[in-house]
C-alpha positions, 0 to 999 in steps of 0.5 A: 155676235162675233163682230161684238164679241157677244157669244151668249145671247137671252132667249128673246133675242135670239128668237129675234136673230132667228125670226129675221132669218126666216123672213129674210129667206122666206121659210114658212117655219114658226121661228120659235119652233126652230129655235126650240128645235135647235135647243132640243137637238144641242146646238145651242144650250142654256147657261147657269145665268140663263143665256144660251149659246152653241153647244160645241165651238165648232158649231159657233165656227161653222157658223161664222164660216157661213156668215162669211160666205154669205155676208162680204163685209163681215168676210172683209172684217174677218179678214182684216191684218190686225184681226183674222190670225184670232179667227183661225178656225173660222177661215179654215172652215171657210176655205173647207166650205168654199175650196175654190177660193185660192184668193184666201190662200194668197192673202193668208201666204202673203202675209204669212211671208211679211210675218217670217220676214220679220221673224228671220230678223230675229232668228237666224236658222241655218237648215244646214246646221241640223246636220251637225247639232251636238245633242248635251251630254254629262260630261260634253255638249253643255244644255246652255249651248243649244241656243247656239248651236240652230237659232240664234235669237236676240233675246234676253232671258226673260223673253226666252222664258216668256216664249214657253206661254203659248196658246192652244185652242183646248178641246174640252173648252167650248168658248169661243177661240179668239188667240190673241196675236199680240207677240210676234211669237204668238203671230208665227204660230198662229200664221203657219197653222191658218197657212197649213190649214188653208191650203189642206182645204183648197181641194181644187188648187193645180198641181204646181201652185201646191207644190210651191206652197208645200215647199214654203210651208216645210221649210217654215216649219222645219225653221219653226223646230230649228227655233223652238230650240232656244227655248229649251234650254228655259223649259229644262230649267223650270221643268214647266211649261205653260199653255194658255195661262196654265203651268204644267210640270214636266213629270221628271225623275229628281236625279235626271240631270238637266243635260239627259232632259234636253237631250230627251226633248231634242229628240223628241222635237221632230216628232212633235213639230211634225204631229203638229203638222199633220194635223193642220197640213197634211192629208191623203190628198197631199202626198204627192206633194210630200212626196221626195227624191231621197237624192235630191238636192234638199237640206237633211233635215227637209227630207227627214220632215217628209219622211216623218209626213209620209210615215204619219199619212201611212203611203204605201211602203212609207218603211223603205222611205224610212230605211232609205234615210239612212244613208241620206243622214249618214254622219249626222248624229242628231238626225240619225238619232232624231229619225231612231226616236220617230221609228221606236214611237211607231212600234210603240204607239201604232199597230204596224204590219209584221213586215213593217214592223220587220223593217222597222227593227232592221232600220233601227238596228242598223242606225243604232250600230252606225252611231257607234262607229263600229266597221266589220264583225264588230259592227255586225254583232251589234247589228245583230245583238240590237235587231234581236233585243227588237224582235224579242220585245216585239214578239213578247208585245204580241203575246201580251196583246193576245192574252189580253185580247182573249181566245177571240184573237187570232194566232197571227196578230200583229207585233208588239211595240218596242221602248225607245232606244234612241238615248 
């Protein structure tokens, strides 16, 4: 099926590929009952032309996997340059199936290398200029200055804007996934999700291989942010953006000002890259490869990447991470700035602990007083004053859970959530 890209297949033939099966393994089931059986149980499903194919694309990737394991020339075909970036599931499946088998892990990086050494040809991303990003104000930093100020691609306009359409596998779409790498663009994405996903799959690799590979990883996507700035600036001024062929509007009040928007998707950026990449990287069994010295010697915005992970994978005491941060990004604004947005988003859309959420509002409050560059009563006060406005929206979040929730709650919930008040 996959190598003609056929994934809608009549009964008869169907019941064909399933008798072949049978007698290949040697079962003494009818195959017409099996197939019949698998109808019944929704891993296939009739289409409105009468075809049939798998209920749900995982079944279909699953699959796949297991014909790659048990099929070496159709793993050599999947795994071909030109084509196994269309198949990213299917190979991230396969290593979940197979977790001792490194050898994918060191082909997937490999070519993912050659794939960034064509990027950086085009880019150039110094990790040390995170610390001093100007974000774009009414009256300042102007939103046209972004591209200059992080990467610094050679491309038109056009090609800037044409780097928006990006492509997603859709969770409610259960047709067969098969991205297209046909821009360099589009080969960067995909390459650094299959890399992530492989190596979160290989349970067995030792400790030092994944550490190296951890490295590689957060550094290239800490470069992926630092690139994805260019593109802002377009996304500002369509107020679009557009996934799989589909344009979707940024809901945007008329009178926000180009400026306010970027400033508002720069600060969000961190968070969402590293959304991403916990969900294609990271795991339990991660952590101590995410693991970090606050005082080493790694760039800001590496140990800022970290922290987020951290916080995400919910480690013991992730909260004192976070608030040791502030000394680490002392005197960088964006950064301060970027980690104030992360810690308000916890409040906002998790549960945290009363004492998480204590620690969360202490951190947040004295970041807040650091960006006003206020020393002594003057900073003490607006310490003071922030960490209270915190307390007050967390406690009156906390009532509102209660009296939704009903009589059946107890008095000692947890807190609420605070609004943003990294802008």
């Amino acid at each position: 099926m996959a190598t003609e890209a056929r994934y809608e297949l009549p009964y008869d033939e169907l019941l064909a590929l399933v008798k072949e099966f049978i007698e290949h393994i040697g079962y003494p089931h009818e195959p017409k009952l099996v197939l019949d059986r698998l109808i019944d149980q929704k891993v296939l499903r009739k289409t409105a032309v009468g075809l049939y194919k798998f209920y749900l694309r995982a079944f279909l990737e699953y699959f796949t996997a297991r014909g790659m394991e048990q099929n070496v020339h159709f793993f050599d075909w999947v795994m071909e340059p030109a084509r196994y970036l269309s198949f990213v599931h299917e190979i991230e499946f396969f290593c979940g199936l197979n977790p001792d088998r490194h050898d994918v892990l060191e082909v997937v990086a490999s070519r993912h290398e050659a794939i960034m050494t064509l990027v950086r040809e085009g880019y150039n991303v110094d990790l040390n200029e995170f610390d001093r990003i100007q974000l774009p104000t009414e009256h300042g930093v102007a939103l046209v200055d972004l591209r200059e100020q992080l990467a610094r691609p050679k491309m038109t306009e056009e090609e800037r804007d044409q780097r928006i359409d990006t492509e997603f596998a859709k969770s409610t779409d259960q047709t067969a996934y098969r991205p297209a790498p046909t821009t360099l663009d589009n080969s960067h994405f995909l390459s650094l999700t299959l890399y992530s996903s492989v190596l979160r799959n290989l349970e067995h690799l030792g400790k030092t291989d994944k550490e190296h590979h951890v490295r590689v990883l957060i550094k290239n996507w800490a470069e992926y942010l630092g690139i994805s700035f260019a593109i802002i600036p377009s996304i500002v001024k369509h107020r679009s953006l557009r996934v799989n062929g589909v344009e979707y509007r940024m809901p945007s009040y008329s009178s926000m000002s180009d400026e306010k928007l970027g400033r508002l998707l720069m600060l969000y950026m961190p968070t969402g890259i590293t959304a991403i990449m916990r969900s294609y990287l990271a795991s339990e069994k991660m952590v101590r490869q995410v693991e970090f010295d606050l005082q080493g010697g790694d760039e800001a915005i590496l140990k800022l990447v970290r922290s987020f992970l951290l916080s995400d994978l919910d480690v013991t005491d992730w909260p004192a991470v976070m608030s040791g941060l502030r000394d680490v990004l002392a005197g960088k604004t964006y950064l301060c700035m970027a980690l104030m947005w992360k810690l308000n988003s916890i409040l906002k859309m998790r549960d945290p602990t009363k004492s998480q959420s204590d620690r969360l509002a202490d951190t947040i409050a004295r970041l807040y007083a650091d960006q006003e560059g206020l020393s002594g009563d003057e900073y003490h006060r607006t310490y003071s004053r922030k960490l209270q406005e915190l307390q007050l929206t967390l406690q009156v979040k906390q009532l509102k859970d209660m009296r939704t929730a009903g009589p059946a709650l107890s008095l000692t919930g947890e807190p609420g959530r605070s609004s943003d008040t990294a802008d």
